[in-house]
N, C-alpha and C positions, 0 to 999 in steps of 0.2 A: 211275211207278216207286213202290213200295211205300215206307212208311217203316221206317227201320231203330227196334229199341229196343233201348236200349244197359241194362248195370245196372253198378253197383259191385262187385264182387268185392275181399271184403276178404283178407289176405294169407293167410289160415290156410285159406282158404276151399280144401277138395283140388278137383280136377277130378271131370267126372263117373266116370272112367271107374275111381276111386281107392275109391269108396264102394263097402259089402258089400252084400250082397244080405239086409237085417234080417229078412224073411218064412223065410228058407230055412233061417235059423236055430234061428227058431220053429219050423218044421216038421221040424228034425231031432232039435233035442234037448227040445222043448215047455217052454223057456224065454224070457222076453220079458228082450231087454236092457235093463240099466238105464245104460248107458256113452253118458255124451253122445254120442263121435263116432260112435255107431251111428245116434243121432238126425239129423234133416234142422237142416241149417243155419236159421238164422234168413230169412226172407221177402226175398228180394232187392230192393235199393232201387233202382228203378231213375232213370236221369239224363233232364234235360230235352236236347234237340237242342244250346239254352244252355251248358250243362254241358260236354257233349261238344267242341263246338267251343271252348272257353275252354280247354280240355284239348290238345284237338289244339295251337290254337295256340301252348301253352306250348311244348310240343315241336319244334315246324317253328322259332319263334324262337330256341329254344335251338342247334337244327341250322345254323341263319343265322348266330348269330352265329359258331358254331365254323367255319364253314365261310368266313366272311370274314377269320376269326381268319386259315386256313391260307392264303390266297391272300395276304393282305398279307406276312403272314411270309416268302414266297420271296424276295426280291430288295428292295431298301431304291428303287429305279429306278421301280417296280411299287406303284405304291399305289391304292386303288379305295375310293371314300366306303361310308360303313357308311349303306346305306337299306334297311334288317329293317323289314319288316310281312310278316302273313300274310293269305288267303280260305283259308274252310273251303266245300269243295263244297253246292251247297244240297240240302238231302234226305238227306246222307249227312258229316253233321261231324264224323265218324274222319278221314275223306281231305281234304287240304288243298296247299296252296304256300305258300312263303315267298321272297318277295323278298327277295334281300340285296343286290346291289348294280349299278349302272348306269354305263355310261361313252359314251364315242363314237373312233371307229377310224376306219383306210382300211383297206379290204384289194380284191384283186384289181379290177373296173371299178368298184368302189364309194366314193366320196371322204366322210367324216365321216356314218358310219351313227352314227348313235346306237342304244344296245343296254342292255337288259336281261337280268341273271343271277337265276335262278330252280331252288329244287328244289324236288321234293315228295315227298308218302308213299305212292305210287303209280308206278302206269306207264302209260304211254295213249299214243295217236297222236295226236301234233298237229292239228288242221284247219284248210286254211284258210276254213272257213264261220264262221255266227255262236258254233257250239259249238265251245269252242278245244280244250277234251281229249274225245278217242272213243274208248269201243272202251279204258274205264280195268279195269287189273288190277291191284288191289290184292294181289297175291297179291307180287308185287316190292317188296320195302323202300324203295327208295327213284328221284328223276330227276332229273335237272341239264339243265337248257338254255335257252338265250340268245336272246331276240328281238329283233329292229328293233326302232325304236319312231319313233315322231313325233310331233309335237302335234296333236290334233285342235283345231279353231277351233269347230266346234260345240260339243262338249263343255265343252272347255277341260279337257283330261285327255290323257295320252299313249295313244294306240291303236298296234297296230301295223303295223308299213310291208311292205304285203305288192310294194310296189316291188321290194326287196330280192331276196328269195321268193317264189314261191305264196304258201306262209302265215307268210312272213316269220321263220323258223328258221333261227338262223345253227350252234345244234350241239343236240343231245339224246342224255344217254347215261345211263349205270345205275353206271356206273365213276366213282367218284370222284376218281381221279387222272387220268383224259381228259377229265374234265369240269375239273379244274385245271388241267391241259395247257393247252388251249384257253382258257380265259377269260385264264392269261396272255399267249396268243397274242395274243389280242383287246385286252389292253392293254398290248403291250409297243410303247415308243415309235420304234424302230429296226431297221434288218435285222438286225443283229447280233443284238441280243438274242432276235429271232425265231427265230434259226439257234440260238441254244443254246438256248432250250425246246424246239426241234422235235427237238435230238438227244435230249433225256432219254427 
């Protein structure tokens, strides 16, 4: 895959599509502008991969936190540890994930899945191979979704249980409030409680 190059655009900076055509000027009335904004912007700087991805992450952290802001807020019953880190894709450090928070549940023949909550700045199809996002379109703002998880003993790192799953996906959606739905599905302690998120 090609590399991306990223630059700074500073804020005054117009678009391309904003700037005159300087030559046509010349050529109609055989005057040269002297008006800076007829001139070319300054030499764009452009960012290291470094850059970019420090950049993203600030953003997806920022997103994590609000996003665990909103989950806890629901129901005082309903609380969920604040664990925000983010990856920035390699090759391409605009698109990234951010983990915000992990718990463990029963639901349906499944007794104490342990699970991870997850968005990103993208959209792609889960896999269950070694490449976890395929088939990513960044052209979608944003994704929310939730995996098993287990400890791996080689590692000593949590991998995920594709027991569970195929590729171990317990939701993935683009809606933020069904992706809220769900994760307090996922941690609510009782039927009851389940039965009133599931009316909202």
């Amino acid at each position: 895959m090609p590399k991306f190059r990223y630059f700074a655009l500073k804020k005054n900076d117009a678009p391309p599509s904003a700037l005159k055509a300087v030559h046509t000027e010349f050529l109609r009335t055989g005057r040269i502008s002297r008006r800076r904004e007829d001139w070319l912007a300054e030499e764009r700087r452009y960012l290291t991969h470094e850059e970019v991805a420090e950049r993203t992450g600030r953003k997806l952290e920022a997103a994590g936190e609000t996003t665990h802001e909103r989950i806890n807020a629901f129901h005082r019953s309903i609380r969920f540890p604040k664990l925000i880190f983010h990856r920035t894709l390699e090759n391409q450090p605009h698109l990234g994930y951010c983990h915000v928070t992990s718990a463990r549940t029963s639901f349906a023949r499944f007794a104490d899945v342990k699970w991870a909550f997850y968005l990103t700045n993208f959209f792609a199809d889960i896999g269950g191979t070694e490449q976890f996002f395929e088939r990513i379109r960044p052209d979608f703002s944003r994704m929310y979704f939730a995996v098993a998880i287990q400890p791996d003993r080689d590692s000593r790192t949590m991998a995920i249980d594709r027991s569970v799953r195929d590729n171990g996906v317990l939701f993935r959606t683009r809606d933020p409030k069904e992706a809220l739905k769900n994760v307090l599905m996922l941690g609510a302690r009782d039927v009851e409680l389940r039965e009133i998120i599931a009316a909202l």
